[in-house]
BAMINU-43762 format. One line per field, with one value per residue (C-alpha): residue number from 1; residue in three letters; x, y, z. Coordinates in steps of 0.02 Angstrom, whole numbers, plus 50000, padded with zeros to 5 digits. Layout:
BEGIN
num <- (NUM_...)
residuo <- (ALA_...)
east <- (X_...)
north <- (Y_...)
up <- (Z_...)
//
This chain:
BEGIN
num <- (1_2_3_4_5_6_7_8_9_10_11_12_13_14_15_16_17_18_19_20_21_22_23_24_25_26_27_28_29_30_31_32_33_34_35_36_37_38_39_40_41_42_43_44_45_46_47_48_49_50_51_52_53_54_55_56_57_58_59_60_61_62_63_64_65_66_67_68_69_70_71_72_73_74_75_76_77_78_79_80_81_82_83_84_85_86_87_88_89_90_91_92_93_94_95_96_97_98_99_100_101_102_103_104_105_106_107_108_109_110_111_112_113_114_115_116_117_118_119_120_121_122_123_124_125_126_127_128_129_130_131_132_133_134_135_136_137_138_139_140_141_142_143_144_145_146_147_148_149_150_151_152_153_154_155_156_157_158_159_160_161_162_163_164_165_166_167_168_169_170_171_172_173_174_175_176_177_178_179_180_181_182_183_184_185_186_187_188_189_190_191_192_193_194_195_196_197_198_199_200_201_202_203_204_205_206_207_208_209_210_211_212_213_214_215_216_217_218_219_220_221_222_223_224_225_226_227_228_229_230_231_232_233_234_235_236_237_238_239_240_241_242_243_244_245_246_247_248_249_250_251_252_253_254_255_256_257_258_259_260_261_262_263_264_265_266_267_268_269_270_271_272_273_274_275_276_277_278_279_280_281_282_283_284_285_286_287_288_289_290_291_292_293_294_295_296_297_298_299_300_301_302_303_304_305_306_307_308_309_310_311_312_313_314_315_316_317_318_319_320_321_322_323_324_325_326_327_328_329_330_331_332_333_334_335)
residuo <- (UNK_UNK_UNK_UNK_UNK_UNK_UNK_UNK_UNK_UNK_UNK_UNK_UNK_UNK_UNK_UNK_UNK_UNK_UNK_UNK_UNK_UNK_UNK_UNK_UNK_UNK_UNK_UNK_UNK_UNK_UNK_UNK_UNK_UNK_UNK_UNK_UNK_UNK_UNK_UNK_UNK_UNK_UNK_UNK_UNK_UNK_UNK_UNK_UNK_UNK_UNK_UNK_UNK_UNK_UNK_UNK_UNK_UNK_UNK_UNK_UNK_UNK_UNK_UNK_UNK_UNK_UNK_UNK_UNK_UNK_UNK_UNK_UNK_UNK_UNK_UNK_UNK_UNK_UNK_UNK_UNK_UNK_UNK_UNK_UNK_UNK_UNK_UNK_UNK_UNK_UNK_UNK_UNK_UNK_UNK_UNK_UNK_UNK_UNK_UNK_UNK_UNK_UNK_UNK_UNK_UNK_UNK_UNK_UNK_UNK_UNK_UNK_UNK_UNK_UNK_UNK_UNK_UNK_UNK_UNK_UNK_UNK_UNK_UNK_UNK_UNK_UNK_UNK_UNK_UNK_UNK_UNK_UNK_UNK_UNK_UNK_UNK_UNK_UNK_UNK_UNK_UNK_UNK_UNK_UNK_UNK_UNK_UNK_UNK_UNK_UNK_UNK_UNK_UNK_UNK_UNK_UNK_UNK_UNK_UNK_UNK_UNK_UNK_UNK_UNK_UNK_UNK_UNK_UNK_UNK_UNK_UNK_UNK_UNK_UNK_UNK_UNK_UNK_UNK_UNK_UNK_UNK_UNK_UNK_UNK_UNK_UNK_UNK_UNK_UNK_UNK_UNK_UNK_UNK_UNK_UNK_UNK_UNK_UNK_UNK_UNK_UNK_UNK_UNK_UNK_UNK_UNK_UNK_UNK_UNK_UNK_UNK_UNK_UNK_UNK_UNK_UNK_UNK_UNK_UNK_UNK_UNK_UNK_UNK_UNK_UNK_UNK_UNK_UNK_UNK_UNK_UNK_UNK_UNK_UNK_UNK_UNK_UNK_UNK_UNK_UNK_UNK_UNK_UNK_UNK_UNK_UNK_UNK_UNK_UNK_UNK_UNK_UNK_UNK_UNK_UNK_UNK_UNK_UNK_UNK_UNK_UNK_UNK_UNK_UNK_UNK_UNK_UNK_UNK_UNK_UNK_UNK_UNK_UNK_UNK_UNK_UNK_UNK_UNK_UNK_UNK_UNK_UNK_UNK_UNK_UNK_UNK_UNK_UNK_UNK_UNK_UNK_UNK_UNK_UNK_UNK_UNK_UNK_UNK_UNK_UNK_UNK_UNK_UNK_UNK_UNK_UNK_UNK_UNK_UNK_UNK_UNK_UNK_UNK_UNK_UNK_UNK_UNK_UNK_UNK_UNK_UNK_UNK_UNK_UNK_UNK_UNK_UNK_UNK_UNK_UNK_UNK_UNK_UNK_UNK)
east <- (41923_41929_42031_42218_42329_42496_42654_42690_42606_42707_42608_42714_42775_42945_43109_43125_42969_43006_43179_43085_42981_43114_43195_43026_43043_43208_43143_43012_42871_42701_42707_42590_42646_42529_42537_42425_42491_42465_42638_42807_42945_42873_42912_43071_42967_42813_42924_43118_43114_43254_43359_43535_43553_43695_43667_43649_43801_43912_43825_43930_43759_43610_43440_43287_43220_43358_43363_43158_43201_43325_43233_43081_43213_43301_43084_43074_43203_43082_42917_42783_42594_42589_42439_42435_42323_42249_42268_42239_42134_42118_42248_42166_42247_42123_42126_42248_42383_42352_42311_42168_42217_42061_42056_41928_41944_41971_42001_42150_42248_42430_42548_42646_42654_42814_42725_42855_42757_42904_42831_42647_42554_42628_42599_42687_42677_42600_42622_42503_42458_42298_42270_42462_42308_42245_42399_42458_42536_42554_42652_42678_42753_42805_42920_43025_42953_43025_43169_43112_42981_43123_43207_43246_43109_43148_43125_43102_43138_43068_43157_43315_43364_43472_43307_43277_43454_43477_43314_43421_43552_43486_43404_43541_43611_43451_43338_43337_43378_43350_43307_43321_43206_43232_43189_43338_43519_43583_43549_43478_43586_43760_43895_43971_43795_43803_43979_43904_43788_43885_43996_43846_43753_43601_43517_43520_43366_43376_43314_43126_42976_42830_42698_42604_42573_42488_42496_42558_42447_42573_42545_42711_42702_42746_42802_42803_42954_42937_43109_43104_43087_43063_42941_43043_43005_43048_42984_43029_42971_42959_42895_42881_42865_42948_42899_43010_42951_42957_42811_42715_42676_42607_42559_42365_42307_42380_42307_42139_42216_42169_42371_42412_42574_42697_42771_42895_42874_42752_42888_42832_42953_43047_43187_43333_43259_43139_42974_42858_42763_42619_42712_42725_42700_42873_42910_43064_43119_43110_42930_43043_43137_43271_43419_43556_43419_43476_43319_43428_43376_43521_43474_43291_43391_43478_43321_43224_43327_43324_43153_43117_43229_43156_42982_43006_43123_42968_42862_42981_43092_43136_43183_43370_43370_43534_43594_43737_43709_43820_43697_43550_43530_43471_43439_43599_43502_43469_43641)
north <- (49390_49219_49097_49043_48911_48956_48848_48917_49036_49133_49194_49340_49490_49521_49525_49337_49329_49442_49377_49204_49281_49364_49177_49108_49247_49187_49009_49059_48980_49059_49105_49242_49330_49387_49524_49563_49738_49871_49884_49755_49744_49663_49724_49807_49923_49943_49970_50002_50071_50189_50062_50002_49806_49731_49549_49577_49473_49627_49772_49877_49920_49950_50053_49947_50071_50044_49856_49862_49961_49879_49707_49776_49829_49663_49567_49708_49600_49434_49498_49401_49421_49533_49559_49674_49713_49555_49420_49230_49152_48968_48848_48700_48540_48465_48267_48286_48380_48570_48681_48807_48975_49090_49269_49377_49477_49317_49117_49064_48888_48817_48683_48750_48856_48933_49029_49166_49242_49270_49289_49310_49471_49598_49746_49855_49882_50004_50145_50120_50319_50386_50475_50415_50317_50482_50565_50383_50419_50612_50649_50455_50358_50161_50159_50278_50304_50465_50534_50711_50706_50727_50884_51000_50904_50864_50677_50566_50372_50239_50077_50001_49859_49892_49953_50086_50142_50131_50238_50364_50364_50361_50548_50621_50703_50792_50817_50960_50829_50646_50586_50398_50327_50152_50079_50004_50084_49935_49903_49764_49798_49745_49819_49905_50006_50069_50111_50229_50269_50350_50434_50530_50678_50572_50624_50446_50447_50315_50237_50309_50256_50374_50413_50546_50649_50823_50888_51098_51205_51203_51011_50991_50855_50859_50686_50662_50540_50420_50367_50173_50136_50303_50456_50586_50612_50761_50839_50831_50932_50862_50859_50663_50518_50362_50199_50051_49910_49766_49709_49548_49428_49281_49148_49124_49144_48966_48877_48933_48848_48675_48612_48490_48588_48500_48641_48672_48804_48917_48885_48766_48615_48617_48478_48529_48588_48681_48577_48570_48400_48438_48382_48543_48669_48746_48887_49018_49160_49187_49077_48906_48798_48670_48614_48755_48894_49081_49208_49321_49422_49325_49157_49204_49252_49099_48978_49070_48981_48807_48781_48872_48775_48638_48646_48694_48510_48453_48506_48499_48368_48341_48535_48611_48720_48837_48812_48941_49137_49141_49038_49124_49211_49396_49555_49652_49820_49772_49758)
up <- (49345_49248_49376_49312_49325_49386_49399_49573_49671_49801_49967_50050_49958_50079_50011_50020_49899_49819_49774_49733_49625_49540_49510_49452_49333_49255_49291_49143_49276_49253_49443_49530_49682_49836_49949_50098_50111_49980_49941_49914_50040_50195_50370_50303_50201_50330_50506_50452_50279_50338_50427_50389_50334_50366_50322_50128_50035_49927_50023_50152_50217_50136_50183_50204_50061_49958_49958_49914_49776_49722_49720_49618_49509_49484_49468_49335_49225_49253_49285_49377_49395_49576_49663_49816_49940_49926_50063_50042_50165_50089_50002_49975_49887_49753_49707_49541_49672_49601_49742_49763_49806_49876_49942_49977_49777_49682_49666_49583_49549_49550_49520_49667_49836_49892_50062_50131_50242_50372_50562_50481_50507_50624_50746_50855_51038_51091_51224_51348_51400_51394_51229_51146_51010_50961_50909_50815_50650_50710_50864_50915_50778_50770_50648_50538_50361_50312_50396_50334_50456_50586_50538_50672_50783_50955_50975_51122_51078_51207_51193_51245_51096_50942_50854_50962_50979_50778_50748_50912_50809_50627_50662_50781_50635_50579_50729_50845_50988_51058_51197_51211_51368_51429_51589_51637_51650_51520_51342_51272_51127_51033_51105_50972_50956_51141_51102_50973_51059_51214_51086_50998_51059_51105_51268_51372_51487_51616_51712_51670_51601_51528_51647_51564_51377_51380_51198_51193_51104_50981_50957_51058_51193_51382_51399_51612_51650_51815_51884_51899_52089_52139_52156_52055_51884_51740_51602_51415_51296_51113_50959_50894_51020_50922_51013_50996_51108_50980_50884_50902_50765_50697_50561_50630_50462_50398_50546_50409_50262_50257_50233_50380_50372_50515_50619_50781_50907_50775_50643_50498_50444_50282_50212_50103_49976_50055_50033_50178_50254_50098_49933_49814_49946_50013_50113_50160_50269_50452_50443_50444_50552_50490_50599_50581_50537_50557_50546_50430_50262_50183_50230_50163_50002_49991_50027_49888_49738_49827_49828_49650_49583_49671_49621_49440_49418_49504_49381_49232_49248_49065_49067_49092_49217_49237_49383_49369_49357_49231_49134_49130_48968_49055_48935_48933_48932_49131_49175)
//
């Protein structure tokens, strides 16, 4: 592939990048956006695609699918080079201030970096039985990608945070039954969802932890139960083991880029409008720190504007940028 010249190059493919790109777009900024995974949307799409938002401005609610869909829907109107699968693992910033961007398929080159990479790369913790890494993406599942998978199973969710109750709750209405397992007696959860919680037909399991799987010769699971400080334990019998214990992440791959990029507790610096300690290189989403920060979709939403807008007055100061919505001059068809 012959290398390019982009205005701004955007490194992270979640809704925050994506909703960049999408302003890039209506910016008119030759912009390229890149994805490690093989599909747009982030962690939303990859671990809570069925998952209600809350935090979305004008939405009473909205399912992580939904929202993903709805974002490659609104890109659609300002399209941007997009290039998935593909992760960078070199920005490098040349003498006349462009930036080199390499991956592993190709080497590309920009005026600009907006990197929205979030908490970095992620993965889920896992349950720690003998032979639950066999059954992975079968019987044991980490996150929730099709709620169909679900009918008229019996389900037993480990956790005890708002995830795992939500994922309880999200397939009470359509599984066979749930069992939600926790350690403790409490939730670590809001107290509105334990409220809904007690009031649903959930099974509460507490306080036990999983000792043992033995999969059924029908591929059913006996999932062996230990009561926390205690010798007794039970038996479950279920179909799907759905493990919510949190997943673990980070940003190691930009400690390989060679951008001194100043950072606080894993988190990397950004001013007001969203540019980092290297000059043409900003960054939004949960992967920044400035004072008053809240790790929220719609803060990620909101920091995506700033810092196009930002860069592209950088770039082109001579040229009006709208500034409004109102102003933008989009193709009624889209509407």
């Amino acid at each position: 592939m012959m290398e390019q010249t982009y205005d701004v190059t955007i490194v992270g493919g979640g809704p925050a990048g994506m909703f960049a790109a999408f302003y890039a777009g209506l910016h008119e900024l030759k912009a390229q956006l890149i994805e490690s995974l093989p599909q747009l949307g982030g962690q939303v799409a990859a671990l809570y695609p069925e998952k209600q938002i809350w935090d979305v401005a004008g939405e009473a609610g909205v399912q992580g699918r939904e929202l993903i869909a709805d974002l490659k829907k609104q890109m659609a109107i300002a399209p941007v080079d997009q290039f998935l699968g593909e992760q960078v693992t070199n920005v490098v910033k040349l003498a006349d201030g462009t930036f080199k961007i390499e991956s592993a398929q190709r080497t590309s080159y920009s005026k600009a970096v907006v990197i929205a990479l979030g908490n970095g790369a992620f993965s889920p913790r896992r349950l720690a039985l003998d032979g639950a890494d066999q059954l992975e993406g079968r019987q044991v599942r980490y996150f929730v990608s099709d709620q169909s998978d679900f009918v008229d199973q019996r389900v037993a969710v480990l956790g005890g945070g708002d995830s795992a109750i939500d994922m309880a709750l999200m397939l009470e209405p359509i599984a066979k039954e749930v069992h939600l397992i926790h350690r403790r007696d409490a939730f670590r959860a809001l107290e509105h969802t334990v409220s809904q919680l007690k009031k649903s037909q959930v099974q509460v399991e507490t306080p036990y932890l999983p000792k043992e799987l033995q999969v059924n010769e029908d591929d059913s699971i006996d999932l062996t139960l230990k009561k926390m400080r205690s010798d007794e334990e039970k038996h479950l019998a279920v179909d799907k083991i759905l493990v919510n214990y949190g997943f673990t992440s980070n940003n190691a791959a930009l400690n390989e880029w060679e951008l001194p990029l100043a950072s606080e507790r894993g988190l990397i610096k950004v001013d007001s409008k969203m540019e980092t300690s290297v000059p043409g290189v900003y960054a939004i989403g949960d992967g920044v720190t400035y004072p008053g920060k809240a790790a929220l979709i719609a803060v990620g939403f909101g920091e995506a504007p700033i810092a196009i807008t930002a860069l592209a007055k950088a770039l082109y100061p001579q040229k009006r940028m709208a500034t409004h919505s109102s102003s933008m001059h989009i193709d009624s068809r889209h509407k």
